[in-house]
C-alpha positions as CSV (number, residue, x, y, z in Angstrom):
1,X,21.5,34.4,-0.4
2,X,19.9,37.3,0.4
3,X,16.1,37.7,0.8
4,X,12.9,39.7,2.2
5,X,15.9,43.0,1.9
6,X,14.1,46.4,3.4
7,X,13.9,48.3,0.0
8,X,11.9,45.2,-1.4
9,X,9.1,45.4,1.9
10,X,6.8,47.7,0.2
11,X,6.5,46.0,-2.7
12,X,5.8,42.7,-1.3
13,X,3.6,44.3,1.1
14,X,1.9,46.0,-2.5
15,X,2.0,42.2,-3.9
16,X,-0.2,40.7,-0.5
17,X,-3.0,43.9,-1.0
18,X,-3.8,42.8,-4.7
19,X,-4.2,39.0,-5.0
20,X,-5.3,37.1,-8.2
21,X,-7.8,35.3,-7.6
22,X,-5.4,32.0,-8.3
23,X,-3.1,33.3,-5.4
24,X,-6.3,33.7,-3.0
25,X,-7.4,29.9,-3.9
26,X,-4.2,28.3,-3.3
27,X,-3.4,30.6,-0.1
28,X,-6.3,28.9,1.6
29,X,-4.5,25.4,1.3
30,X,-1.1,26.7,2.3
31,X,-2.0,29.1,5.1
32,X,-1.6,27.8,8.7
33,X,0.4,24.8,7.8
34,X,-3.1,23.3,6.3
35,X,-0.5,21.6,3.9
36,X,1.0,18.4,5.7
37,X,1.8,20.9,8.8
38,X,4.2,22.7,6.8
39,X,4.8,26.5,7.2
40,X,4.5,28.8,3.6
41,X,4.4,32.5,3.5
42,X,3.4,34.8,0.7
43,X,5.7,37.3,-1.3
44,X,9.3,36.3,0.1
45,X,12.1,38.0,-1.6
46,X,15.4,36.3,-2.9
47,X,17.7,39.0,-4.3
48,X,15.8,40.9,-6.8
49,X,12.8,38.6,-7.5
50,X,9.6,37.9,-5.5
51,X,8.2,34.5,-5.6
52,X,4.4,33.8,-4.5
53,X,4.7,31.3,-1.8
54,X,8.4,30.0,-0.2
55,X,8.8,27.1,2.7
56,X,11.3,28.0,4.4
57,X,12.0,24.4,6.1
58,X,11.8,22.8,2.6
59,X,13.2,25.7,0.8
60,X,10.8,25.3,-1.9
61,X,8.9,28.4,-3.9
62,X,5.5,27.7,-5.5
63,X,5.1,30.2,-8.5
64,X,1.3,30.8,-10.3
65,X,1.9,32.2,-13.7
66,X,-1.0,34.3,-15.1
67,X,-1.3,35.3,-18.7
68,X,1.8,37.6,-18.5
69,X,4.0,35.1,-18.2
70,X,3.7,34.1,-21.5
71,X,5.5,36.6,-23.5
72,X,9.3,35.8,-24.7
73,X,10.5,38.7,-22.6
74,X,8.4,37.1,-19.6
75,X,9.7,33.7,-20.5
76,X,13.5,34.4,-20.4
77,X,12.8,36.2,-16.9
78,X,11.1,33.2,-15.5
79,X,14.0,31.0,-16.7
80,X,16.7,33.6,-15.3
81,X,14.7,33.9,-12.4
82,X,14.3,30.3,-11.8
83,X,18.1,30.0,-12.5
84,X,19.0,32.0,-9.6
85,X,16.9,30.5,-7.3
86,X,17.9,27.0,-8.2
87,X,21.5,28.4,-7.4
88,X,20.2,29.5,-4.3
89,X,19.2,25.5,-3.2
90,X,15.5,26.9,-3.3
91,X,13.2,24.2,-5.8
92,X,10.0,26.3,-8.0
93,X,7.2,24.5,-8.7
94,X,5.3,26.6,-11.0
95,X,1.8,26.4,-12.5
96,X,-0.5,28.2,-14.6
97,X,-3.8,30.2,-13.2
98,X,-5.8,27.8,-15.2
99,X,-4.7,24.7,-13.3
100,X,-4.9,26.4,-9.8
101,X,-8.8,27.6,-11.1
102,X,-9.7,24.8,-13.0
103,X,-7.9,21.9,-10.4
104,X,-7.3,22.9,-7.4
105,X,-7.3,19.6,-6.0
106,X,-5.0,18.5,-8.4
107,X,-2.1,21.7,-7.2
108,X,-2.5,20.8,-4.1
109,X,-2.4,16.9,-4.6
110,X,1.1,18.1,-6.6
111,X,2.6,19.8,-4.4
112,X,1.7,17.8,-1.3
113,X,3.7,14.6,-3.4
114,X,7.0,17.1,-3.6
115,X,7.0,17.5,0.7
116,X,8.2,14.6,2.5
117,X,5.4,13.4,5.3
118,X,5.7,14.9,8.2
C-alpha cells in the first residue's frame, strides 16, 4: 500500500485550506484524539485517492460525500475507490453532508460504535 506519496502533498495540503463546512464540523470531534483517545488525521493519501479522515491504528477512513458525489460518474469512483481501499485492509465509513450538518451527534455516535473502547 502506498500512501501520503510526495507528488500527492500539494493537493492534500490544497484539500486542508478549503474545508466544507461538513469537514470543519466533524474535524472538531476527531481532532486531538477527542474521539475515544484515538488519533485521525485529515487528507491521507492511499495510491491515487484522498480520503477525508484515516486512523491509522484502526485503519479506518471516514469519507463526507457532498452533492458531487451523486452523479453515476461520481458513484462508480466512490465504489472503485472504496474497492481499493477495502483491498488495502482500510474500512470507509461514509456519510452524506446532510447527516454530518443536520446530526452531528448522531456521526459521531456512529462512528464512536465502529472503534473498540479504548
Amino acid at each position: 500500500m502506498i500512501h501520503n506519496q510526495k507528488r500527492s502533498t500539494p493537493i492534500r495540503r490544497n484539500l486542508r485550506k478549503i474545508v466544507p463546512e461538513p469537514e470543519q464540523r466533524l474535524w472538531y470531534f476527531l481532532r486531538n484524539k477527542r474521539l475515544l483517545g484515538y488519533k485521525f488525521r485529515r487528507q491521507q493519501s492511499f495510491g491515487r485517492y484522498v480520503v477525508d479522515f484515516y486512523c491509522a491504528e484502526l485503519h479506518l477512513a471516514i469519507e463526507i460525500d457532498g452533492d458531487s458525489h451523486y452523479t453515476t460518474d461520481a458513484e462508480s469512483y466512490d465504489r472503485e475507490r472504496t474497492k481499493y481501499l477495502n483491498v488495502c485492509g482500510i474500512q470507509v465509513l461514509r456519510y452524506t453532508n446532510t447527516e454530518v450538518m443536520k446530526n452531528i451527534n448522531g456521526v459521531v455516535e456512529d462512528i464512536a460504535s465502529h472503534l473498540p473502547s479504548p
